[in-house]
C-alpha positions as CSV (number, residue, x, y, z in Angstrom):
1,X,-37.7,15.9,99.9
2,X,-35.5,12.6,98.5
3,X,-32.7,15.0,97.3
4,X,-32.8,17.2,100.7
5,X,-32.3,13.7,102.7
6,X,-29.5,12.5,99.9
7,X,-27.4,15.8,100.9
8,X,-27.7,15.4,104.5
9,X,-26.7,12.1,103.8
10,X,-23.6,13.0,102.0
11,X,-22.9,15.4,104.4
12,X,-22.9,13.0,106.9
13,X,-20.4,10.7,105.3
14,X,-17.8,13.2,104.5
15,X,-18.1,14.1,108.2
16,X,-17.5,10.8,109.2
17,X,-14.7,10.8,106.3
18,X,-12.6,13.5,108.1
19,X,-12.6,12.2,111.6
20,X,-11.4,8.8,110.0
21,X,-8.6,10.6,108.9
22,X,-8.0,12.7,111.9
23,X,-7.6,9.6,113.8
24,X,-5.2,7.5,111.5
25,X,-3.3,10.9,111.5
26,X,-3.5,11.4,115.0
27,X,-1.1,7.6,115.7
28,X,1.9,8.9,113.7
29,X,4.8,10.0,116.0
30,X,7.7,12.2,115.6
31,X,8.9,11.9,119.4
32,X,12.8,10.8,118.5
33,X,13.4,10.2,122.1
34,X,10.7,7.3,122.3
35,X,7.8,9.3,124.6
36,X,4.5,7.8,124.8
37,X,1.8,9.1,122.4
38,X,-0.6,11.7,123.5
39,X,-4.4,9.3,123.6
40,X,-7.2,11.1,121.1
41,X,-10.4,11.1,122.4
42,X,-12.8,8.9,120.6
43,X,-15.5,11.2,118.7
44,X,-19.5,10.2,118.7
45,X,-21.8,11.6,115.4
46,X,-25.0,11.7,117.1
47,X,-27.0,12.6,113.8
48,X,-31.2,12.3,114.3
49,X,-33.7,10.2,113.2
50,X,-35.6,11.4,110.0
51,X,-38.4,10.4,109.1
52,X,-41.2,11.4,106.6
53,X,-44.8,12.8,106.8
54,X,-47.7,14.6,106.1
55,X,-49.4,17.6,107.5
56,X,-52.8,17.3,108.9
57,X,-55.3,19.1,111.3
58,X,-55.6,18.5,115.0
59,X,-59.0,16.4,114.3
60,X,-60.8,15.7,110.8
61,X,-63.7,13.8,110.3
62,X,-65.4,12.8,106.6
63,X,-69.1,13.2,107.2
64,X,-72.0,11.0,105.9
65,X,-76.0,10.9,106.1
66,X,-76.8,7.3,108.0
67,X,-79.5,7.6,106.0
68,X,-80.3,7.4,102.3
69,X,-82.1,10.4,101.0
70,X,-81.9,13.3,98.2
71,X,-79.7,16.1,99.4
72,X,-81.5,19.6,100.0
73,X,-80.6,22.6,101.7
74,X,-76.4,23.4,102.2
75,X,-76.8,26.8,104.8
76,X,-72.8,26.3,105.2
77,X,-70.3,27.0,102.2
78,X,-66.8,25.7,102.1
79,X,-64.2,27.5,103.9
80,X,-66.7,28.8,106.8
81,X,-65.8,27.9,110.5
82,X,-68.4,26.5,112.1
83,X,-69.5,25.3,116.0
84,X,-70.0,21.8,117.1
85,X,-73.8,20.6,116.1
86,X,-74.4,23.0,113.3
87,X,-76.2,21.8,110.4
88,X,-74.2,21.5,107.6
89,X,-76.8,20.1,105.0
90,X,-80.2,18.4,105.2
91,X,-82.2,15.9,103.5
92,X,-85.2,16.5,101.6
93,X,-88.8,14.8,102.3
94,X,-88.8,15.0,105.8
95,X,-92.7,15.4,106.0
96,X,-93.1,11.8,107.0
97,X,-90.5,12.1,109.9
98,X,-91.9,15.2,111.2
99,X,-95.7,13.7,111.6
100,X,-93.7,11.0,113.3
101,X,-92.4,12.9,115.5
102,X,-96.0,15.0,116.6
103,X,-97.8,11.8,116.8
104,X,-95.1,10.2,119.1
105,X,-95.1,13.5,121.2
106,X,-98.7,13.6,121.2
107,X,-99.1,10.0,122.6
108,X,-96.0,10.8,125.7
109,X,-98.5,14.0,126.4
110,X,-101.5,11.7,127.0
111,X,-99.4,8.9,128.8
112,X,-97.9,11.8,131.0
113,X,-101.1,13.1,131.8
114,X,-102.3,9.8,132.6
115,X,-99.6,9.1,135.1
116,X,-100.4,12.7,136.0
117,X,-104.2,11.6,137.4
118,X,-102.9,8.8,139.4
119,X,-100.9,10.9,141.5
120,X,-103.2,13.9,141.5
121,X,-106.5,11.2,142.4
122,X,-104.7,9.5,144.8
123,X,-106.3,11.1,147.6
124,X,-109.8,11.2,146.4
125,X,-109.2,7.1,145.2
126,X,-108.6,6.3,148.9
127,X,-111.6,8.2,149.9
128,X,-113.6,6.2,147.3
129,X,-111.9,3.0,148.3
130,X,-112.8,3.7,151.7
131,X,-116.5,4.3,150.7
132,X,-116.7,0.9,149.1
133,X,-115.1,-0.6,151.5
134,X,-117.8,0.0,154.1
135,X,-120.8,-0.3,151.4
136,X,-119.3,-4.0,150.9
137,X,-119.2,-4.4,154.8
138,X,-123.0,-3.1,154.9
139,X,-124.1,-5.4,152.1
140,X,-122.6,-8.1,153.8
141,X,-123.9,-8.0,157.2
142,X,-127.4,-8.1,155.2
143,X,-126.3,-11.0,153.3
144,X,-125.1,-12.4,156.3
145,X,-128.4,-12.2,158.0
146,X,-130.7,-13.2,155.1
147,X,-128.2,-16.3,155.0
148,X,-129.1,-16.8,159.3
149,X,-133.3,-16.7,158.4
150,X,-132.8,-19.2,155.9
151,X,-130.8,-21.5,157.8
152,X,-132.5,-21.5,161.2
153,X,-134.7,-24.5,162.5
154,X,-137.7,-22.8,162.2
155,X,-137.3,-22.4,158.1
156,X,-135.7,-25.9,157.8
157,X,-139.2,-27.5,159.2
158,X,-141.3,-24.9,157.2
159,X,-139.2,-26.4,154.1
160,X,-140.1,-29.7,155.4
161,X,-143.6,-29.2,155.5
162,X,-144.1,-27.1,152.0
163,X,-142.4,-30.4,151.0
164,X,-144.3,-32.7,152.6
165,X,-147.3,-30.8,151.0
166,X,-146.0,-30.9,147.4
167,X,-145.2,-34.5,148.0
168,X,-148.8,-35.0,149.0
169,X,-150.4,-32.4,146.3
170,X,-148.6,-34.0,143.4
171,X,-149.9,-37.8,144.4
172,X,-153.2,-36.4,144.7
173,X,-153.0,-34.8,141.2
174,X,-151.6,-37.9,140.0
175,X,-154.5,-39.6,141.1
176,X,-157.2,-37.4,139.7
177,X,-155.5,-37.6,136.5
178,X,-155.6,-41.4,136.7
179,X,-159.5,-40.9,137.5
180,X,-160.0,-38.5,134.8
181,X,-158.4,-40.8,132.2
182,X,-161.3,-43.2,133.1
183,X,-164.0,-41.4,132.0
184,X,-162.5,-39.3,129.2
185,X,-164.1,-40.7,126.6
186,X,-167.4,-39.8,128.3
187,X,-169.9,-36.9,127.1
188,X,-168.7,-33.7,128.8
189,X,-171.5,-33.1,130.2
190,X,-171.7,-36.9,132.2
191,X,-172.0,-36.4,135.8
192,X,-169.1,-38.5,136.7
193,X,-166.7,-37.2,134.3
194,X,-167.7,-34.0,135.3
195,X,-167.0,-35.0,139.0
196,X,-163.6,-36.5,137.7
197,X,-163.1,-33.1,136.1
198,X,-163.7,-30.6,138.7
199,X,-161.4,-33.2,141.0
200,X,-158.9,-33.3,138.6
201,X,-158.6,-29.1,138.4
202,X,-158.7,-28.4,142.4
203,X,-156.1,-31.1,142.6
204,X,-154.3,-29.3,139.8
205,X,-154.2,-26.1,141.9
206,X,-153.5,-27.2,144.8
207,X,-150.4,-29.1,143.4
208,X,-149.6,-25.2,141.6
209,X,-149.7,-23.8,145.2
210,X,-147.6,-26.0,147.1
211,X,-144.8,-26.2,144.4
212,X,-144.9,-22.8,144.1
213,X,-144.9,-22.2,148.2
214,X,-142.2,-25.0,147.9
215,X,-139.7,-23.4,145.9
216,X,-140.4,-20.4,146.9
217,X,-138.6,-21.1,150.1
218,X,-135.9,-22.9,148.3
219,X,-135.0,-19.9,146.2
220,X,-134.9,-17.9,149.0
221,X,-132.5,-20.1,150.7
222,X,-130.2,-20.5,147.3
223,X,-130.5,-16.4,147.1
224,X,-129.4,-16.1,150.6
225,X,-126.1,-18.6,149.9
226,X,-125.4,-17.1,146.8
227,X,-126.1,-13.1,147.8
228,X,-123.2,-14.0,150.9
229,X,-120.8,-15.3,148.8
230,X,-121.3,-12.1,146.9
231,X,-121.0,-10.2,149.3
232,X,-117.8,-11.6,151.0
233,X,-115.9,-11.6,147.2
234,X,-117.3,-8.2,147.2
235,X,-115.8,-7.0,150.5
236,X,-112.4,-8.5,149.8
237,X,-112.0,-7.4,146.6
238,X,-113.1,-3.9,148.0
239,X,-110.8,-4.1,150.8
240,X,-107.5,-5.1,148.6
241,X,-108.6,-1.9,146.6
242,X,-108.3,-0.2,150.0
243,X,-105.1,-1.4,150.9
244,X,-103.7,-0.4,147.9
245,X,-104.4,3.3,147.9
246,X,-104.4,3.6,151.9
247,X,-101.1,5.7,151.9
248,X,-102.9,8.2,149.9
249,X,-100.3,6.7,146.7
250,X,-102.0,5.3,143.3
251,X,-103.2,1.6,142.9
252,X,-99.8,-0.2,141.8
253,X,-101.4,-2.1,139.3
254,X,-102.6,1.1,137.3
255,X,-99.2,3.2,138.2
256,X,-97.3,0.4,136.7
257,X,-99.3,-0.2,133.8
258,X,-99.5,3.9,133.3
259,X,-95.4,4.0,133.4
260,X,-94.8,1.2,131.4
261,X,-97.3,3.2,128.6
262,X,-95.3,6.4,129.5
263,X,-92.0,4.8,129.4
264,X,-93.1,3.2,125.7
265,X,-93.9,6.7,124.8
266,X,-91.0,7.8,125.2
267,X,-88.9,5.6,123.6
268,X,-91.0,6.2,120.2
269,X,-90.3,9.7,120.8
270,X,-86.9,9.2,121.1
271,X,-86.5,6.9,117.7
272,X,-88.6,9.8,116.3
273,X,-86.3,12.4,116.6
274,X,-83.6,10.5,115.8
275,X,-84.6,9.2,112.5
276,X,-85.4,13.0,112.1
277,X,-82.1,14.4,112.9
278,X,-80.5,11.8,110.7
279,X,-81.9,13.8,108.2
280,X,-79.6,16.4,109.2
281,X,-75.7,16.6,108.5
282,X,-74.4,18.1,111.7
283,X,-70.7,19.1,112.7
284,X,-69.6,16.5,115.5
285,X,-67.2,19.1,116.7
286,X,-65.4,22.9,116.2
287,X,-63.8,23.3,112.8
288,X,-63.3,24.6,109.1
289,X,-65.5,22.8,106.6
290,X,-63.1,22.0,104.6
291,X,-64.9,20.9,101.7
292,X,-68.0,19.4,99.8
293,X,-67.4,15.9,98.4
294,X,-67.5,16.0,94.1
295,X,-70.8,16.0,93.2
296,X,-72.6,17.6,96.6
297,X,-75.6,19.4,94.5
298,X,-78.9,20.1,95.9
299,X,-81.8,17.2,94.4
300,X,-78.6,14.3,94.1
301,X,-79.6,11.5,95.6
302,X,-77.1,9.8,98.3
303,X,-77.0,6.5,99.6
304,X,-76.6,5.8,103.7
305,X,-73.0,6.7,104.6
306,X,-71.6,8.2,101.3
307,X,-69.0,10.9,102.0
308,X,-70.7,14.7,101.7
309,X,-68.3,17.0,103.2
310,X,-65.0,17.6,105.4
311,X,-64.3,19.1,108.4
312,X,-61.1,19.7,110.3
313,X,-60.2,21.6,113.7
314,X,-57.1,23.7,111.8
315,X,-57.1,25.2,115.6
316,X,-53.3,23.3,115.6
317,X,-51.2,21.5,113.0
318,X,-49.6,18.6,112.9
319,X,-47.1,15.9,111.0
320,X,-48.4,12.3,110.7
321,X,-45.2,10.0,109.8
322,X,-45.5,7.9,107.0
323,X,-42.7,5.6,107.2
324,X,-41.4,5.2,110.3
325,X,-40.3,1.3,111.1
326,X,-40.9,-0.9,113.9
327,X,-36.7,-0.3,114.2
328,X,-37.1,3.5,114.5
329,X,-40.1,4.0,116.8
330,X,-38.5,2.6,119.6
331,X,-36.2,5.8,119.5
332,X,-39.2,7.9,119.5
333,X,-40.7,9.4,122.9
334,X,-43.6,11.5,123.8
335,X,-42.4,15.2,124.3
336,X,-39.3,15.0,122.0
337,X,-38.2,18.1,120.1
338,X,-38.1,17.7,116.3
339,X,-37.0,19.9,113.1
340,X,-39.9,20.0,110.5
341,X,-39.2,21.3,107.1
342,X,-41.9,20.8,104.0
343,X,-41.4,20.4,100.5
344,X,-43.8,23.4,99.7
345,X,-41.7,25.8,102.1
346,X,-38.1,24.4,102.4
347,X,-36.9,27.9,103.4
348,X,-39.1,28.4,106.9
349,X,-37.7,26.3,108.8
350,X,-39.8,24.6,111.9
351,X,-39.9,22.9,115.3
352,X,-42.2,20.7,116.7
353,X,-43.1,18.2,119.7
354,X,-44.4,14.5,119.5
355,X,-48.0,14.6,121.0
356,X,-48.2,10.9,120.1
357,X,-46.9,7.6,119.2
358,X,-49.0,5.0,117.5
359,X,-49.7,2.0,119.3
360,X,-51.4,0.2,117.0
361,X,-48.9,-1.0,113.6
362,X,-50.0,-0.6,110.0
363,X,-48.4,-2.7,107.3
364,X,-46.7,-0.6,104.3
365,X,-44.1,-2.6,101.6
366,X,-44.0,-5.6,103.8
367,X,-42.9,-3.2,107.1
368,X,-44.3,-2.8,110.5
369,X,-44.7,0.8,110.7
370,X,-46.6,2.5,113.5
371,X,-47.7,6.9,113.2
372,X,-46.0,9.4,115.2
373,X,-47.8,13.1,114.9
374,X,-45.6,15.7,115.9
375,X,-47.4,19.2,117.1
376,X,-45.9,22.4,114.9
377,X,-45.0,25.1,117.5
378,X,-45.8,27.5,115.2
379,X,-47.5,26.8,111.8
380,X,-47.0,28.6,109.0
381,X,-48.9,31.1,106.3
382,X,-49.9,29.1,103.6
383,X,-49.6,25.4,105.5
384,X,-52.0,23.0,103.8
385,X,-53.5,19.8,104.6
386,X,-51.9,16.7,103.3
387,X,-48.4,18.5,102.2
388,X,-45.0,16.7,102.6
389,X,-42.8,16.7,105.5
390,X,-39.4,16.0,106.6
391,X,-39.4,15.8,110.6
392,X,-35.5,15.5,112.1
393,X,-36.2,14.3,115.7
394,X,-33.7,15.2,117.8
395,X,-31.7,12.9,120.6
């Protein structure tokens, strides 16, 4: 390639040589009579840029596991074209990932079905909302009334007098006991402590009665007070139950718990199968696998992101420049024409187009230097990727 550019070189100079001497020649006169000399138009070399490159395919990709594992099956051998998302090699041990995967599936089928019921229950929930709705209503308006009969006039002076009695009965007891005390230590079969005890036991019972008529009432009264509030918690609970599934659409609270479960679901189903299909080395695109990377053996073990293979799209060919400047891109354009030759075939001699101009600089030797890849109109038998270029581009 360096001794192809050194001729073209010298060829160049000599060229530039002879019109030197064309021109100094062209100023010496042999009009005796004194004429003016004829002008010689001024000549322009308008030689191309060269630069260097290398070939490569339309698109490439090195391809890794993002996972660690030992290296299994390899369906695909090198040299076969293959389709975008075939699997080019797996990973080995995948039993854990697959019951993963089930047991994620199986939990998005039961939160599914669940969300399922709420829409397909809707309508009998509103009928059962309404149902309980008018069971509170009933139970209330009995509350409601046992609540009146214990709060009327009537039962406030029966309360009074059941008091009135206990009041009475329990200083009457009081004073039998104070009796009985006296004549304790008496034979049990004394008159007068027998007296005193017979005294002592009616008063006993009669106290029994009226506490027991007493509070009798009085848990009535409490029951009725307590049985309405009840009742009215129990009616507007009912009711917001109502008013949640009236439209005939499922209670909010349990559709947004039941989609938040199906939407978790989901997402573990998700991770599932993609920790499973990282377990799978698939082509991102059309192309040639090119080759396995030294060492690619079923049973190796690989670590997350080593290289395993190589794909290219050889669909087109291209030249990447190596060495063009910062000073020499400028000159360089989108859709320019340009002569390729390579090392490997410096007989076949090729054109091409420039599909691209880097925008982004590299630095090589201390140089700015940016890549310009130049599409081969048509490549040649035997083109490899990776051989030497020269590319001529043209003015």
């Amino acid at each position: 390639m360096k001794a192809l550019r050194m001729i073209k070189i010298m060829a160049l100079l000599l060229s530039m040589i002879g019109v030197a001497c064309l021109t100094a020649c062209s100023g010496i006169s042999f009009n005796a009579a004194g004429a003016e000399a004829t002008p010689v138009p001024t000549v322009t070399v308008g030689a191309g840029l060269i630069a260097e490159g290398r070939v490569v395919p339309h698109q490439s990709a090195t391809l890794a596991f993002p996972v660690g594992g030992r290296l299994g099956d390899q369906p695909v051998e090198a040299g076969a074209k293959v389709d975008a998302g075939t699997v080019l090699a797996s990973l080995t041990d995948r039993e854990q990932a697959d019951a993963a995967l089930k047991n994620a599936e199986l939990e998005l089928e039961v939160a599914r079905q669940q969300k399922d019921n709420l829409d397909q229950d809707a309508g009998l929930a509103q009928a059962q909302a309404e149902q309980g709705a008018a069971d509170a209503q009933s139970h209330l308006t009995e509350a409601q009334k046992a609540y009146d009969d214990t709060h009327t006039r009537d039962y406030r002076n029966q309360l009074d007098d059941k008091e009135e009695s206990y009041q009475q009965a329990k200083t009457d007891l009081d004073e039998a006991q104070k009796d009985l005390d006296k004549y304790k230590d008496l034979d049990v079969e004394n008159s007068t402590r027998k007296s005193a005890q017979t005294t002592y036991d009616n008063a006993k019972e009669d106290y029994q009665k009226a506490l027991y008529e007493r509070d009798g009432l009085l848990n009535r009264q409490k029951a009725a007070e307590s049985g309405l509030t009840l009742a009215q918690e129990t009616l507007a609970k009912a009711q917001r139950t109502l008013e949640n599934v009236k439209d005939g659409q499922p209670d909010p609270d349990l559709l947004a718990q039941a989609e938040k479960r199906l939407a978790a679901a989901q997402a573990q189903v998700d991770a599932a199968q993609k920790a499973l299909a990282n377990m799978d080395l698939t082509a991102p695109f059309a192309g040639t696998l090119m080759d396995w990377a030294d060492g690619m053996l079923p049973g190796v073990w690989l670590s997350a992101g080593q290289p395993v293979a190589y794909l290219a799209d050889t669909s087109a060919w291209e030249i990447e420049t190596t060495d063009l400047t910062e000073l020499k891109v400028v000159e360089i354009k989108e859709g320019q024409a340009a002569d390729i030759r390579l090392d490997a075939l410096p007989d076949v001699p090729l054109t091409g187009e420039v599909i691209s101009v880097g925008r982004v600089y590299y630095e090589k030797s201390g140089d700015v230097q940016y890549k310009v890849r130049i599409r081969i109109d048509a490549p040649p038998a035997g083109i490899r990727w990776g051989m030497t270029a020269e590319v001529t581009f043209g003015n």
